[in-house]
C-alpha positions as CSV (number, residue, x, y, z in Angstrom):
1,X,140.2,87.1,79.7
2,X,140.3,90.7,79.8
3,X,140.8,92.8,76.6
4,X,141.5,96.2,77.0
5,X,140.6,97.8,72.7
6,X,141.6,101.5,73.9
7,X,144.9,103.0,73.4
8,X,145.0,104.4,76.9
9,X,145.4,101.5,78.6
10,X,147.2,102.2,82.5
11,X,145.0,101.9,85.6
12,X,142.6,99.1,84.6
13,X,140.5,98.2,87.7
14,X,138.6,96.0,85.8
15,X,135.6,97.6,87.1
16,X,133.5,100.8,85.6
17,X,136.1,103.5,87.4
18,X,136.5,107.1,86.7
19,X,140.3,107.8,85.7
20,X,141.5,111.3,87.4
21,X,142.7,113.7,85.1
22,X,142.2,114.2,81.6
23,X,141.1,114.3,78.9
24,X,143.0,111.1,77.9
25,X,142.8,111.6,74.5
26,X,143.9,115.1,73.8
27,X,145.3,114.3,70.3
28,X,142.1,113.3,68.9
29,X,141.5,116.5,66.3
30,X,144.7,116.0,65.0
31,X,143.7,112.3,64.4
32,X,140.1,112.3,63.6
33,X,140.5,112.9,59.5
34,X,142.6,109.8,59.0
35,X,140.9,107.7,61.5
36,X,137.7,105.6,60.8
37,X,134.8,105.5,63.0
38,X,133.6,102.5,64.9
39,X,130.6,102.0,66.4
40,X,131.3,99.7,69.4
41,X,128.6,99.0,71.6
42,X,124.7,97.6,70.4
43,X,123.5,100.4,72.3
44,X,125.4,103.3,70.8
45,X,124.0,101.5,67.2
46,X,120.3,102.0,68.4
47,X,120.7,105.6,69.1
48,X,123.3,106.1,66.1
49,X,120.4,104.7,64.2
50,X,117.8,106.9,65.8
51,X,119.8,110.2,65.3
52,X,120.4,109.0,61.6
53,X,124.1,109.7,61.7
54,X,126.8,108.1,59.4
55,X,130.1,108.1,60.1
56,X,131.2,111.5,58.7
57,X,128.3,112.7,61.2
58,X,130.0,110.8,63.8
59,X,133.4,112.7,63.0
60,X,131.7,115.7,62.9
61,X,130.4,114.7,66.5
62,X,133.7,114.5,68.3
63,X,135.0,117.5,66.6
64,X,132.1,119.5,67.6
65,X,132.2,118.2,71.1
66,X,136.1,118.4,72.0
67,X,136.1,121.8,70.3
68,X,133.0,123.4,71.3
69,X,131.1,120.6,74.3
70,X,131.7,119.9,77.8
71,X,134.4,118.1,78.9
72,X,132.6,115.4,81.6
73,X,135.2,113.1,82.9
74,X,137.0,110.0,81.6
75,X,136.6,106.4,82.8
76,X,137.0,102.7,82.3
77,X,133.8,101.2,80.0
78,X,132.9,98.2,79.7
79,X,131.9,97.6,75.6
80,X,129.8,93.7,75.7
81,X,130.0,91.0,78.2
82,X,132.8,89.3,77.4
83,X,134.8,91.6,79.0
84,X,136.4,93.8,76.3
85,X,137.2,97.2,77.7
86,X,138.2,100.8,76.8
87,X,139.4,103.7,78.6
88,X,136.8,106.9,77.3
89,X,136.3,109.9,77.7
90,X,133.0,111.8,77.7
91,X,131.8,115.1,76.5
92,X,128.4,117.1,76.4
93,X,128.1,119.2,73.4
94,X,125.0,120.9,71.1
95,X,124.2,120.5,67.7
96,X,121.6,122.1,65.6
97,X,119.0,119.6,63.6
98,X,116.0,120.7,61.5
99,X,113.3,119.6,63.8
100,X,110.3,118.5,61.1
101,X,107.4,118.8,63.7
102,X,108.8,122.4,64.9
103,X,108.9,123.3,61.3
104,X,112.0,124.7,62.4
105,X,115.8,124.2,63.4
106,X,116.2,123.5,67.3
107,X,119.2,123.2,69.1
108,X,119.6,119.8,71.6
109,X,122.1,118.3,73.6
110,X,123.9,115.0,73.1
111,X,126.4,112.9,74.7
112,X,129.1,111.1,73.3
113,X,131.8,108.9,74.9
114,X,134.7,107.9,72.9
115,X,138.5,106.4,72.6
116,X,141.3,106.1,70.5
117,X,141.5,102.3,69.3
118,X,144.9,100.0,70.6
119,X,146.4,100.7,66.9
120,X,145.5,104.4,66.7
121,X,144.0,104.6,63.5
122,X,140.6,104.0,65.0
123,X,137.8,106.2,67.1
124,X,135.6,103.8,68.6
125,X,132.3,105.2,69.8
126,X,130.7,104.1,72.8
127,X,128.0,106.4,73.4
128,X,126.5,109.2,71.6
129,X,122.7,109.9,72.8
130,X,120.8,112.6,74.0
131,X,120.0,113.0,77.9
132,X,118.3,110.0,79.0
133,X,116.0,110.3,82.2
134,X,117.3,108.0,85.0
C-alpha cells in the first residue's frame, strides 16, 4: 500500500518523477518557526550526523537555502522500502563552517531536499549532504 507523508500530494506516479513547476512548497518560511523537523530517511541521518547538525541547524538549513540557495527542481521521493512517499523539493545553497584542518572558515555547498508533512506542522527532511561524486 502506498503512503503518500507530504502535504503536496497530486500527480503521484508512484515512481521517482520530477513534478513541473514549482517550488511546491512556497509557504515554507512562513511555516518553518512553528514546525518541527524530521529527519526521514537513514541516509539523510548519516550525513545529518556527519555535518553535526541539530534540528535548529536543520531550520536554519531551509531558511538559508529557500532564501539565499538554488532552486533545483521538485519531484516524487521515495523515503524506505515500504513504499512511503513525499513530494520534495530541492535546493543548492552555501553555508560557512569553521574548517579545523584549514585553521580557517571555508565556504561549501550542500544539498537539501525537503517537504511539508500531510498535517503541516512538520518539515521532513530527506536529503541534506554535500555534492556526492556519481
Amino acid at each position: 500500500m502506498v503512503v503518500i507523508v507530504s502535504s503536496h500530494k497530486e500527480g503521484f506516479t508512484g515512481k521517482p518523477d520530477k513534478i513541473t513547476g514549482g517550488p511546491i512548497y512556497s509557504d515554507v518560511l512562513e511555516r518553518i518557526e512553528t514546525c518541527s523537523i524530521s529527519v526521514v530517511t537513514e541516509q539523510c541521518r548519516k550525513d545529518v550526523r556527519a555535518l553535526q547538525k541539530d534540528e535548529n541547524d536543520i531550520k536554519e538549513s531551509v531558511i538559508r537555502a529557500v532564501r539565499f540557495g538554488r532552486f533545483i527542481g521538485s519531484e516524487w521521493c521515495q523515503i524506505n522500502k515500504n513504499e512511503v512517499w513525499a513530494a520534495c523539493d530541492a535546493y543548492s545553497f552555501y553555508e560557512t563552517a569553521w574548517i579545523e584542518a584549514a585553521h580557517k572558515e571555508m565556504e561549501f555547498e550542500l544539498y537539501i531536499k525537503f517537504c511539508i508533512g500531510v498535517t503541516g506542522n512538520m518539515v521532513l527532511t530527506v536529503s541534506l549532504h554535500t555534492p556526492r561524486q556519481r
